[in-house]
Each structure stands twice: as structure tokens, then as C-alpha cells.
C-alpha positions in Angstrom: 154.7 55.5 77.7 152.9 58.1 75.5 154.7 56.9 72.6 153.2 53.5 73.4 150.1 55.2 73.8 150.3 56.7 70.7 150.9 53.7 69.0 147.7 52.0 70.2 145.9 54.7 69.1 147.0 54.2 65.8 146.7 51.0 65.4 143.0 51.1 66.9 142.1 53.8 64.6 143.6 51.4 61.6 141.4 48.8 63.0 138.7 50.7 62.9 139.4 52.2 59.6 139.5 48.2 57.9 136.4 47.6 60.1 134.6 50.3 57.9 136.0 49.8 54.8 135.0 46.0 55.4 131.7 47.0 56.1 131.3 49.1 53.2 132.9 46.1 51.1 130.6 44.0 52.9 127.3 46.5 52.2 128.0 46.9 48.7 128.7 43.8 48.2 125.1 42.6 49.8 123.0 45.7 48.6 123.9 44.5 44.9 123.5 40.6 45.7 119.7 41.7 47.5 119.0 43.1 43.6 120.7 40.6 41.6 118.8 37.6 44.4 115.6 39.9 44.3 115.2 40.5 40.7 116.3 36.8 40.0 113.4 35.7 42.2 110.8 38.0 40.7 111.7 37.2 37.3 111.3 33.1 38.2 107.9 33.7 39.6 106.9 35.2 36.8 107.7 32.5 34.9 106.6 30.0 37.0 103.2 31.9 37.0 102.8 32.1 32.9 103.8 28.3 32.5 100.7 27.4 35.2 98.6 29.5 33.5 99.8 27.5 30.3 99.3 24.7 32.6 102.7 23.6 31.3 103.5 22.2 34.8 107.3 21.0 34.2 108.1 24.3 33.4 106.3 25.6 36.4 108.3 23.5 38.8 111.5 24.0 37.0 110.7 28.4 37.4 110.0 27.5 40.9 113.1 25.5 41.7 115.1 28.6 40.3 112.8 31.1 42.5 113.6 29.3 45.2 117.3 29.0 45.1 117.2 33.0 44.7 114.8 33.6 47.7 117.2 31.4 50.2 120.3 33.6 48.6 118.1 36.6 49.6 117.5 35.3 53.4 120.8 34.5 53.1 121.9 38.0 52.7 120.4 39.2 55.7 122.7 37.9 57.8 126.0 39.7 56.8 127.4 42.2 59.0 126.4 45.5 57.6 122.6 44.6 57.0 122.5 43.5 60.7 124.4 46.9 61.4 122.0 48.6 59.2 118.5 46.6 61.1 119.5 48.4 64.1 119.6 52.1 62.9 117.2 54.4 64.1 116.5 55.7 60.4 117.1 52.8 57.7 116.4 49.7 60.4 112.6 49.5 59.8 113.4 49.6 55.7 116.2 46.9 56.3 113.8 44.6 58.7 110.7 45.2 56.3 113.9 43.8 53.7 114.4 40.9 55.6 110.7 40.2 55.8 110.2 40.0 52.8 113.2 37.9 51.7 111.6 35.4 54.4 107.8 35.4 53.2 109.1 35.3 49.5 111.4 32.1 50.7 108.0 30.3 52.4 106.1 31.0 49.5 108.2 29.6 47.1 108.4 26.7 49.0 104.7 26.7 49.4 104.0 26.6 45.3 106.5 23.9 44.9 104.3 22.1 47.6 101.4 22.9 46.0 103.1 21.6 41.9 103.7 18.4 44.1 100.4 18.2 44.9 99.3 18.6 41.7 101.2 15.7 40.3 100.6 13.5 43.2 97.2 13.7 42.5 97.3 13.0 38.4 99.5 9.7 39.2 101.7 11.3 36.2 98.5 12.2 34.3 98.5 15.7 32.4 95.8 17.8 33.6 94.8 20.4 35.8 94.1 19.6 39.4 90.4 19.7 39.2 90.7 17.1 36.5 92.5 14.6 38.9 90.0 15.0 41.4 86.8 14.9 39.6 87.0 13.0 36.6 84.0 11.0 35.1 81.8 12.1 36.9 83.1 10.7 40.0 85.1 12.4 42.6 88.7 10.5 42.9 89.0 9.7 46.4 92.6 8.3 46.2 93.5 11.8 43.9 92.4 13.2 46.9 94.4 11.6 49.4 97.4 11.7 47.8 97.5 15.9 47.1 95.7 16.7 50.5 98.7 16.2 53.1 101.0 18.4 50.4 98.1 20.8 50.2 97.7 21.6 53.8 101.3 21.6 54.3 101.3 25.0 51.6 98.7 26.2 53.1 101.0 26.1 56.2 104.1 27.9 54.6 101.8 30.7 52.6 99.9 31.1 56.5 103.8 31.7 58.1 104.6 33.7 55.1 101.8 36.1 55.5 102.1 36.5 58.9 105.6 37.9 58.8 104.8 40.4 56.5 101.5 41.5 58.3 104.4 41.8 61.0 107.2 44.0 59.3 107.6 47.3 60.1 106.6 50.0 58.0 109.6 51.2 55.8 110.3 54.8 54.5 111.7 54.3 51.5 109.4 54.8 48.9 110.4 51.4 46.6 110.2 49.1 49.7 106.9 50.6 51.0 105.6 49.3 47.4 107.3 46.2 47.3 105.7 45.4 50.9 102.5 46.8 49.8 102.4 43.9 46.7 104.3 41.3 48.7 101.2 41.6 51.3 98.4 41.4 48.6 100.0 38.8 46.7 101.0 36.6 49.5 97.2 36.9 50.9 95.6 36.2 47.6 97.4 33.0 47.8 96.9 32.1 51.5 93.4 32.4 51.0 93.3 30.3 47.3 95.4 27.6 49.2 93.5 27.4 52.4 90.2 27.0 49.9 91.8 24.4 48.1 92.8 22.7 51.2 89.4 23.0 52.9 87.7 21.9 49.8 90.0 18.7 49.8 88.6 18.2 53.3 85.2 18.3 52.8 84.7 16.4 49.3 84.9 12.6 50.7 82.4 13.2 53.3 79.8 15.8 50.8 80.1 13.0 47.9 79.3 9.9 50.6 83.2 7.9 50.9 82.1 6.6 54.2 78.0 6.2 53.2 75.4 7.1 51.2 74.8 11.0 51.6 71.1 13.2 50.2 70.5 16.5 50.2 68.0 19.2 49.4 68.5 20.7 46.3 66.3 24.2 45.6 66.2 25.8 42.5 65.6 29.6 42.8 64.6 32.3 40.5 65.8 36.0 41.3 63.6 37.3 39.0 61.3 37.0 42.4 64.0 38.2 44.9 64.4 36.7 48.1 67.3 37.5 50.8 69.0 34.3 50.7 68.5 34.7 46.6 65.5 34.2 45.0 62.1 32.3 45.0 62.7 28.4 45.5 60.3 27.2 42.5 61.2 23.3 42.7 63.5 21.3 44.5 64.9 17.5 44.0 66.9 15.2 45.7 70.7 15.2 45.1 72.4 11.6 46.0 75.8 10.9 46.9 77.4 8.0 47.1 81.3 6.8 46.5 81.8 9.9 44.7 78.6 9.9 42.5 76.0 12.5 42.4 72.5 11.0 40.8 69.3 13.5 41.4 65.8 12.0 42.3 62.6 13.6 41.1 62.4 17.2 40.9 58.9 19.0 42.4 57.2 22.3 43.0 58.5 22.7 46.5 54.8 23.9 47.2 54.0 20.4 47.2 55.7 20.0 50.6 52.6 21.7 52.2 53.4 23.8 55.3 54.6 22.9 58.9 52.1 21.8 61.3 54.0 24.3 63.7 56.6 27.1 63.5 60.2 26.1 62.9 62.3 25.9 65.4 64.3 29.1 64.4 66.3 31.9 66.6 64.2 34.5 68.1 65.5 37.3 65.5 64.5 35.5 62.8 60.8 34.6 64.1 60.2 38.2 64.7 61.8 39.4 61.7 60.0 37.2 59.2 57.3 35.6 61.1 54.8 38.0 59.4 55.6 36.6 55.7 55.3 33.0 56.5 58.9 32.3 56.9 58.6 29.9 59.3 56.0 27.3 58.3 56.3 28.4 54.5 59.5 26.2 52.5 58.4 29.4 49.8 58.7 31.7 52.2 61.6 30.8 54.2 64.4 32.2 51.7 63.2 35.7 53.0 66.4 36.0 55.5 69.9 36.3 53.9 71.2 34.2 56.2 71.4 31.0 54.5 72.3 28.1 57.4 69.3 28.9 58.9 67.2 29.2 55.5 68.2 25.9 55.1 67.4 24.2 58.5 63.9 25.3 57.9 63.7 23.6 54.2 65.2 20.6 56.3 62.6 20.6 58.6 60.0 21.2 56.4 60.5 18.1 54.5 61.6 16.1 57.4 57.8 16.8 58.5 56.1 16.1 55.4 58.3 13.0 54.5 59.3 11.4 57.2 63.1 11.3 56.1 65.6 13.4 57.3 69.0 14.4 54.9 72.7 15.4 55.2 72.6 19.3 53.7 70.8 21.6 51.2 72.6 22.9 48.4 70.6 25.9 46.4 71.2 27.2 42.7 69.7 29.2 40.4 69.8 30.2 36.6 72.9 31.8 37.0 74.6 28.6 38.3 73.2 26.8 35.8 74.5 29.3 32.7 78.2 29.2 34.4 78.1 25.3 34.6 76.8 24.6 31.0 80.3 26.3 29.9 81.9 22.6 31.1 78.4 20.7 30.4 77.7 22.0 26.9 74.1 23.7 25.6 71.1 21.5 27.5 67.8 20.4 25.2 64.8 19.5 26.6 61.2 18.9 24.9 58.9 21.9 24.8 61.2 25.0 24.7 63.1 26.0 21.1 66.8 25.8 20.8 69.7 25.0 23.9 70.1 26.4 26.5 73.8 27.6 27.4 76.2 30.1 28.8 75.1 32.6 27.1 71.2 32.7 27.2 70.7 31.0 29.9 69.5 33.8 32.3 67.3 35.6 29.9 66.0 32.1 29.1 65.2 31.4 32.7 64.5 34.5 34.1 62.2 36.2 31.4 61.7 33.9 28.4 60.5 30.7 30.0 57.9 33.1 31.8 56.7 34.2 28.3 56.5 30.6 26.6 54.7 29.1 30.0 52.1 31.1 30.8 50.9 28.5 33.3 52.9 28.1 36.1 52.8 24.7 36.0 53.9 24.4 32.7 57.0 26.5 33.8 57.7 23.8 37.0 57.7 21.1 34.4 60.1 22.5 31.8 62.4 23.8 34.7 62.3 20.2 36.4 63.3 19.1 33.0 66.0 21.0 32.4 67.8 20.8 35.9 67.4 17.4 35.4 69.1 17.6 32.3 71.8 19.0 33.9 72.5 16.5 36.6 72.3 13.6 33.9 74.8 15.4 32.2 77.3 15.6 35.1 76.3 12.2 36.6 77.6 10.6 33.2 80.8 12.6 33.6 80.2 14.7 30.3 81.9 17.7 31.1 85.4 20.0 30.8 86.1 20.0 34.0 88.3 23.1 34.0 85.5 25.5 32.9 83.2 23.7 34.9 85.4 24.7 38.2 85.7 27.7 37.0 82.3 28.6 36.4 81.2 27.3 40.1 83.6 29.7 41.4 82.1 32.5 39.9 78.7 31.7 40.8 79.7 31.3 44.6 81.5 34.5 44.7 78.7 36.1 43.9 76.1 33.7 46.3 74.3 32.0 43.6 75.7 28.8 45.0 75.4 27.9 48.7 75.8 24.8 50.6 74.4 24.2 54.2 75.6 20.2 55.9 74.4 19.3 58.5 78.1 17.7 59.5 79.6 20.2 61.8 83.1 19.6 60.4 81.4 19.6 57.1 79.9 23.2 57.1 83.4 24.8 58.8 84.8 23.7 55.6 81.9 25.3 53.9 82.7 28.3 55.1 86.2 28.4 54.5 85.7 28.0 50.9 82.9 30.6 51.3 79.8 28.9 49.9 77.7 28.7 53.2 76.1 31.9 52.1 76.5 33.4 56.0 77.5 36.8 55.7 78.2 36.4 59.7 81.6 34.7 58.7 83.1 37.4 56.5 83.3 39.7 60.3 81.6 42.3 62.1 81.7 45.5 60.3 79.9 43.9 57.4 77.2 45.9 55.3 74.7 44.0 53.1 71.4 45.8 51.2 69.0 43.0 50.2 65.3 43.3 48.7 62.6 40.9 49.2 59.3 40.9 46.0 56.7 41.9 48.0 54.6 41.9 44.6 54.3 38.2 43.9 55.4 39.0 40.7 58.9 38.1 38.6 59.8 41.9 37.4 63.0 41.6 39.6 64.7 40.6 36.7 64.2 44.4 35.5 65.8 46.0 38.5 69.1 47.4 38.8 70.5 48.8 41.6 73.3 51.1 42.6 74.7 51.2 46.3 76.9 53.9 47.3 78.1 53.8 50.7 80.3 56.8 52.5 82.1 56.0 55.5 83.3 58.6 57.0 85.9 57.8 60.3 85.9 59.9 63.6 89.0 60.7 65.8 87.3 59.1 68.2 86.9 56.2 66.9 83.4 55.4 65.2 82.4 55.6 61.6 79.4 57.6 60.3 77.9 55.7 57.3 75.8 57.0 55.0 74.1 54.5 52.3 72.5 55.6 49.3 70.4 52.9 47.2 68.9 53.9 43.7 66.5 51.3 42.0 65.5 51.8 38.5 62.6 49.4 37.5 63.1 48.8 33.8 59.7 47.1 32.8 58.5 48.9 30.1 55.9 51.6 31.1 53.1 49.6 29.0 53.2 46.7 30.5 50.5 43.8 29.7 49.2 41.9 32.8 51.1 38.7 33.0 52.5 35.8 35.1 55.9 37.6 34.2 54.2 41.4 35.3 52.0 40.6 37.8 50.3 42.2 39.2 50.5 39.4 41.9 48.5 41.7 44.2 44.9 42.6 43.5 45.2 46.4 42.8 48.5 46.7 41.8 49.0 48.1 38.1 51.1 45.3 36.4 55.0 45.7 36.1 55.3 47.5 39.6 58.4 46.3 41.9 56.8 46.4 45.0 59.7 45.4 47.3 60.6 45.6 51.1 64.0 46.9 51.6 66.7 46.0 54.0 69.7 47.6 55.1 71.9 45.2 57.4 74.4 46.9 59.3 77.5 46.0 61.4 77.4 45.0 65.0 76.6 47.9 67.5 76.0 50.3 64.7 72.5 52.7 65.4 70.2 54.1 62.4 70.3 57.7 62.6 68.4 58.9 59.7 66.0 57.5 56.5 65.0 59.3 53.5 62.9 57.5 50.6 63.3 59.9 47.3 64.2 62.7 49.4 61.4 62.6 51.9 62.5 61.7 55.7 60.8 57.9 56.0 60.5 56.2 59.0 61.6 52.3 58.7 61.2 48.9 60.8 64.1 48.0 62.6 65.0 44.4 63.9 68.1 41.8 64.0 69.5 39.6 61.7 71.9 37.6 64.4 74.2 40.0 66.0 73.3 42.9 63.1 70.9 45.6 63.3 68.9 45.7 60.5 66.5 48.4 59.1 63.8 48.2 56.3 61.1 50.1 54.5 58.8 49.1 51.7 59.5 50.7 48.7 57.2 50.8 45.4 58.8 51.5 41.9 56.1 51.8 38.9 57.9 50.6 35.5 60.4 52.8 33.8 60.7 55.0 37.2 63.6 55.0 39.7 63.5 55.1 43.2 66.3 56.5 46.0 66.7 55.2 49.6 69.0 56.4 52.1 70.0 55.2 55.1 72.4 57.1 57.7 73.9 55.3 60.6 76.7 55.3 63.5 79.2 52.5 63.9 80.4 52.9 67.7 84.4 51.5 67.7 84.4 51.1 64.3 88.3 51.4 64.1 91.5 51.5 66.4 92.6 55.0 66.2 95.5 53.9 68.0 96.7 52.1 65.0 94.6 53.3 62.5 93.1 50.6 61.1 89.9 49.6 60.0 88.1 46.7 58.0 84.8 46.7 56.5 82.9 44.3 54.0 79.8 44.8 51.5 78.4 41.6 51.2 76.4 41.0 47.8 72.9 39.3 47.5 72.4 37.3 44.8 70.4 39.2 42.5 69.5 38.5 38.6 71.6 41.7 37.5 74.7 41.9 39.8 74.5 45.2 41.3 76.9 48.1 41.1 78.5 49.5 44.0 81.0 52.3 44.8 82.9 52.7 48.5 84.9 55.9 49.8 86.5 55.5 53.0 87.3 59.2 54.6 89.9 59.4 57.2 89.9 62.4 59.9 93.0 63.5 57.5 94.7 62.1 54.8 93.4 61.1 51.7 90.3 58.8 51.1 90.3 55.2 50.0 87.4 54.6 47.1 86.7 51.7 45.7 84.0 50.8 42.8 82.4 48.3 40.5 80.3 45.4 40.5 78.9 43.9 43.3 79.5 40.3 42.4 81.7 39.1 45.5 82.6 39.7 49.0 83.8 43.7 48.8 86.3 43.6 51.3 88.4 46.8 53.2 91.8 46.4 55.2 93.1 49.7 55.4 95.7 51.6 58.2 94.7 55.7 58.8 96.9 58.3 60.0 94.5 59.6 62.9 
């Protein structure tokens, strides 16, 4: 019997023994196949990314194709023996899941840019071209383009969704290599998610906002920074934009002064009445901009010439010369009598913003040249005159940065604004959102000559809330001689012409509580109200021409992360300004290193970031 015994034992040990050397086989085998499949797939996108950029599409397909055969090798691989072994191991399992993860998100986002190269050609009908082309494409917006990319569009948009989620979901891995490749996979992945889901909610809202089903008019302001306003600068004239079957034509454009006021205050939320009330916001179509918050900006322009009219329309849609310069790159250079030489991409905001104030003295004279020119403008793109490429490109820019905002009153309509982020509500990017904006209290156009520099320190507590300070410098670059002029003011009887006589907001996330407020070193006591659900402080602050002038604002931010988990998101919203403003933002974690992050202001700044507590 022991001899049996024996024997058993042997043979279970042998067992065993071809069990391990199969599973080493089997590891090897896989780890160098998860290289050969990974490297194969990275090496495809790659190329799949350069021939788009080429906008050699048949190559882009055929790179994708390849990519994708590689990615389902890689989820393949997942499912031999040893890397399911080696998923449940207490030290290598959360590297081998994060693996797996990311050989499943790489898979759905394959298949969601050979979705979204389908689309593409689905909506030429075979034509070369790029995809705004197909869909806008003398001067008309292609309804049938539309409906043909749309269903292929939401469907990536689907996949890129899925992929993101599972990576948001893997477990954090130790080894070095994966940590990095997760770290990219994450960004990439959510850069595309959110271009996709842009594309798909533009695609939504096009046939409604150029009038498929009916004829569709809107407000149209033109506003000049050089006078700042929160929701982006003095609205000198305004027109009528008409759209119908794809078409945009523009009616007469007039000094939006010529509305007259409201016979009674707008019907506006409580935080704005007693934030703005003061300033004329809410009988005033001038006056109305002074809230950052742009839907309700532009209910009051509605209602304003709803009143004075008699006619009610669909939306508002304001621009300014910034717009304007980034949509001559598809228009060309626009001529119109009475000002020398075209205006174009590349003078196009000093024209605007300082020449035009030079050559007009009269203020009048200035209304009529601007009408004139925007008008210019919308003949241009009405006949269908334009490169459309650079034309898209340039809108993007503008509405990164809030020159361009939309406001319909379609519900449907202005969800789809704001997923393509040109509602101008800062409310939508999320709670722990930060925005400095200045209204001219001056009455004069010297705004063009401010910079500004915001540096904010956030600095995280173990117990949860943040402790924020903000420090603003404004530097007033009008020269120190200064003539009195419609460009220098002063706007105010006693004020010495070139002064930037501003008052200055600090909008702060939900819950937070202003704890302190200096003004060039001395302790200042500000105004505090609401803007919505945000706290908002503000002082008036007076710069004299070639001087520069620091504010600083301190405040608590109760919950403002999950120590649990240690993560935290905050955003700095930008206002649309005539010189983009510089920014810098240092996160500091009760230990560990701090997360900084600088440049220009010309977007959405936004922070996802995990501590260790």
C-alpha cells in the first residue's frame, strides 16, 4: 500500500511539475504576445493619427483596421491561464487587471475611430474633405450629411464612453511602466470621449439652430472687451441672425441703445437682481452683460426686445472682435468704406479694439463702421465663401476661450449647447469652479490695456477642505500721458483720462466662505453676494495708467475633497477678456508633492487629481 502511495505521489508531483512548466510556457508565451499585440497597436494608432492629420482618410481606416486586429489579440491574451493566475495575486493582480483594462479600453476605442472614419465618409457621399466640409458646405448646412454621420457618431461616442469608464475603474498598478501607460491611456481616452461627445451633440443641435423644421431668429450682440463686462464685453450693436433650411442671412445691425429700456425690471433670479440691480442690469440691454453668467444675460436681451418690438426669437448668439479675427482665417480679409486697408486675422483686434476708436471719434461713427463690417462678415458666409476647415477651427478657439456663446430658447437645444461648451454657464463645468471677472466701471474703452495675472494656491486639509488663496495683479498699460478721448475716457466727470476704474469679482465654489481681502497690501473690506449657487466677493479697484494694482482674496472651501480617496477636482473658468489672461495653479496636498499647473487663461482650466492623505 505505501508503495502505491508512493507512486501517486509521484505522479501528482509530475502533474504538478507539467502544470508549472505549462504555465510558465503559457506566461511567457503571453507576456511577449501582450508586447508584440501592445506595441503593434500603438504603432497603428500612430499611424492612423498622422494620416487624419494628413486628412488622408484611406490610410486612416486602413491604420485602424490593423490597430484593431492588435487590440482584440491583446483582450485576447487576457484570458490564458497564467494571466488569470497572475489577476488574482495579492502583489502583481492589480498590474495584471489595470493590463486587462487597458487592452479592453484600447479595443472600444479602436472600434470607436473606425466608427467615427465611417462617419466621416458617410457624410461626404464619397466626397474628399474633412467632416466640417460635408456638413457645412456653401454656406448651407447639409441636412442629409448630417443624418447620415450622426447615428455612427453617437454610436463612438458610445464605445469611447465604455472605454473610459473601464479605465476610470482599473486598479492602480505598481509597476512603474503600467502606472504610465494607465496614466496616458486615461488622458487620451478622455480627450477623445469628450471631442466625440462634442461632435455628436453638435450634430444634434445643427438642424434645429439653422431652422430644418422652420424658420429660426436670433439675437445677435456684438461686444467690445476693450469695455469689460462679465459675460464679455460691452454689447455696442446687435442685428438679427436668420435661419432657415440651413441658411443664415443677418437683418439690420443697430446700436442696441436704440432698444430703449424695459418699462419694468426683468424677470431675473433673485441673486442676480440684488447683485446687479444697482448698475442697470435689469432694465438696461447695455447693462445686462454685467453677470458672467450668460443664459440669463441673454433672457434679459430677449426680453428687452420682446418689449420694444413686439416679436419674440429662438436664441441669442454673442461675438466679439476676437471672433471675428478667428473667423476671417476661413472668410478672407473684410473691406468696408471708411476705414484703410482689410481687416483680418491678424489685425483684427487692434483694429477693433483700439484703432477704430482712434479713426471714429464719434461714437456713432464707430456703430456705423462696426455695423458695416459685421455685416460684411455675414454676407461673406451667407454666400458660402469660406475654407471651412479654418473656419471650424477658428470658432473653436474663440469658444474655448468664451468669446462665442449661444443661448436657445429650445430646451433640448441649449443641453446641447452646453455639451459642446458654448453656453457660456460656468455652472455646468461643476461646483468647485473659480472664476475672477472685472466689470469698466469707468465708461471708458482702456480695458484693452489691462493684463492680468491670477495665481491661485490651494492648499488641501486632512480634514477635508481646501484653503484658497487668490492673488490678482492688474497692470494698466495706457500710457502715463494720456489725451482725453472716447478711447481714454475719462467716462466719469473727475476722473483723469486713461484710468481703469473697475469693480472686481471673485466667484468662488459652492459652500466656500471669504476669509480675508487685501487690495495692494492693505486689508480691504469687499461686497459679497451670489452668482447662483456661488458666493461671490467684489471690491472696486482704481489703476492710474502705467501703474499696477494687487488684490487678494483668501477663502475656505468646506468638503472640498474626499480624503477617503483622495481626490479632488477644481476648475478656473476664464472671462473673455481683450488680452487672454495668465494664470498659474499649485495644488498642495497634506503630504506628497504639489500639482502646479500654468499658462494662459484662454479655456476651461480644469483639475482631476487623487492625494495620498
Amino acid at each position: 500500500m505505501f508503495k502505491h502511495g508512493s507512486r501517486r505521489l509521484r505522479w501528482a508531483a509530475l502533474v504538478v511539475a507539467l502544470i508549472v512548466v505549462a504555465l510558465v510556457v503559457d506566461g511567457v508565451y503571453v507576456t511577449l504576445r501582450l508586447r508584440s499585440s501592445q506595441q503593434a497597436a500603438l504603432e497603428e494608432l500612430e499611424e492612423a493619427r498622422a494620416a487624419f492629420d494628413a486628412e488622408d482618410f484611406t490610410s486612416t481606416a486602413a491604420s485602424l483596421s490593423k490597430a484593431r486586429d492588435a487590440t482584440s489579440a491583446l483582450v485576447s491574451l487576457t484570458g490564458h491561464p497564467s494571466f488569470r493566475i497572475a489577476a488574482r495575486l495579492p502583489f502583481i493582480g492589480g498590474d495584471a487587471r489595470a493590463i486587462e483594462s487597458l487592452g479592453r479600453a484600447a479595443d472600444l476605442s479602436v472600434r470607436g475611430g473606425v466608427l467615427l472614419v465611417d462617419a466621416l465618409d458617410a457624410a461626404s457621399d464619397g466626397d474628399p474633405g474633412s467632416l466640417a466640409e460635408s456638413v457645412y458646405r456653401d454656406g448651407t448646412v447639409q441636412f442629409a450629411a448630417i443624418d447620415r454621420a450622426a447615428p455612427l457618431v453617437e454610436e463612438a461616442a458610445a464605445l469611447l464612453a465604455r472605454a473610459e469608464s473601464i479605465l476610470e475603474e482599473a486598479p492602480d498598478p505598481k509597476l512603474g511602466s503600467v502606472e504610465e501607460a494607465l496614466e496616458d491611456a486615461r488622458a487620451e481616452v478622455s480627450s477623445a470621449s469628450v471631442s466625440t461627445r462634442r461632435v455628436a451633440a453638435l450634430m444634434d443641435a445643427l438642424p434645429s439652430l439653422f431652422g430644418r423644421d422652420g424658420v429660426r431668429r436670433y439675437f445677435l450682440a456684438f461686444q467690445s472687451p476693450s469695455e469689460a463686462r462679465g459675460s464679455g464685453g460691452f454689447p455696442g450693436v446687435f442685428g438679427i441672425l436668420k435661419a432657415e433650411e440651413g441658411r443664415l442671412s443677418l437683418g439690420a445691425v443697430r446700436p442696441i441703445g436704440s432698444l430703449g429700456l424695459l418699462n419694468s425690471p426683468a424677470s431675473v433670479p433673485g441673486w442676480y437682481r440684488d447683485l446687479y440691480r444697482d448698475v442697470g442690469a435689469l432694465r438696461d440691454p447695455r447693462q445686462a452683460g454685467y453677470s458672467p453668467n450668460f443664459p440669463e444675460v441673454a433672457r434679459v436681451w430677449l426680453e428687452v426686445y420682446e418689449e420694444s418690438t413686439g416679436n419674440s426669437l429662438d436664441g441669442v448668439m454673442a461675438m466679439d472682435p476676437i471672433v471675428l479675427s478667428e473667423m476671417t482665417r476661413g472668410t478672407g480679409p473684410l473691406t468696408v468704406d471708411g476705414f484703410a486697408g482689410s481687416i483680418g486675422p491678424d489685425n483684427a483686434v487692434e483694429a477693433l479694439l483700439y484703432d477704430s476708436y482712434v479713426e471714429f471719434p464719434d461714437p456713432d461713427d464707430q456703430n456705423l463702421y462696426l455695423a458695416a463690417l459685421v455685416d460684411a462678415l455675414w454676407q461673406r458666409l451667407g454666400a458660402g465663401d469660406v475654407e471651412v476647415g479654418p473656419l471650424a477651427e477658428g470658432l473653436g478657439r474663440a469658444t474655448r476661450g468664451q468669446h462665442l456663446k449661444l443661448y436657445s430658447v429650445d430646451d433640448d437645444v441649449q443641453a446641447a449647447l452646453a455639451d459642446l461648451g458654448v453656453d457660456g454657464d460656468y455652472a455646468a463645468v461643476g461646483p468647485n469652479v473659480q472664476l475672477v471677472y472685472g466689470n469698466n466701471a469707468a465708461a471708458n474703452k482702456v480695458d484693452y490695456f489691462l493684463t492680468r495675472t491670477i495665481d491661485t494656491i490651494v492648499e488641501l486639509e486632512s480634514d477635508g477642505d481646501a484653503r484658497v488663496t487668490t492673488r490678482i495683479e492688474l497692470t494698466n498699460n495706457v500710457p502715463a500721458d494720456a489725451p482725453p478721448s472716447i478711447l481714454f475716457g475719462p467716462g466719469v466727470e473727475g476722473d483723469r483720462a486713461g484710468i481703469n476704474g473697475m469693480v472686481l469679482y471673485l466667484l468662488m465654489p459652492e459652500g466656500s466662505r471669504l476669509t480675508g481681502s487685501r487690495v495692494d497690501g492693505d486689508p480691504s473690506e469687499p461686497l459679497a453676494g451670489r452668482e447662483g449657487d456661488h458666493p461671490v466677493a467684489y471690491d472696486l479697484v482704481e489703476i492710474l495708467p502705467s501703474e499696477t494694482s494687487i488684490v487678494e482674496f483668501t477663502y475656505l472651501v468646506p468638503s472640498a475633497w474626499d480624503e477617503s480617496d483622495g481626490t479632488f477636482a477644481f476648475d478656473l473658468f476664464p472671462q473673455a477678456t481683450a488680452v487672454p489672461d495668465r494664470f498659474s495653479l499649485e495644488v498642495r496636498p497634506p503630504a506628497g508633492p504639489a500639482l502646479v499647473r500654468s499658462g494662459i487663461l484662454d479655456r476651461t482650466i480644469s483639475v482631476r487629481a487623487t492625494f495620498g492623505n
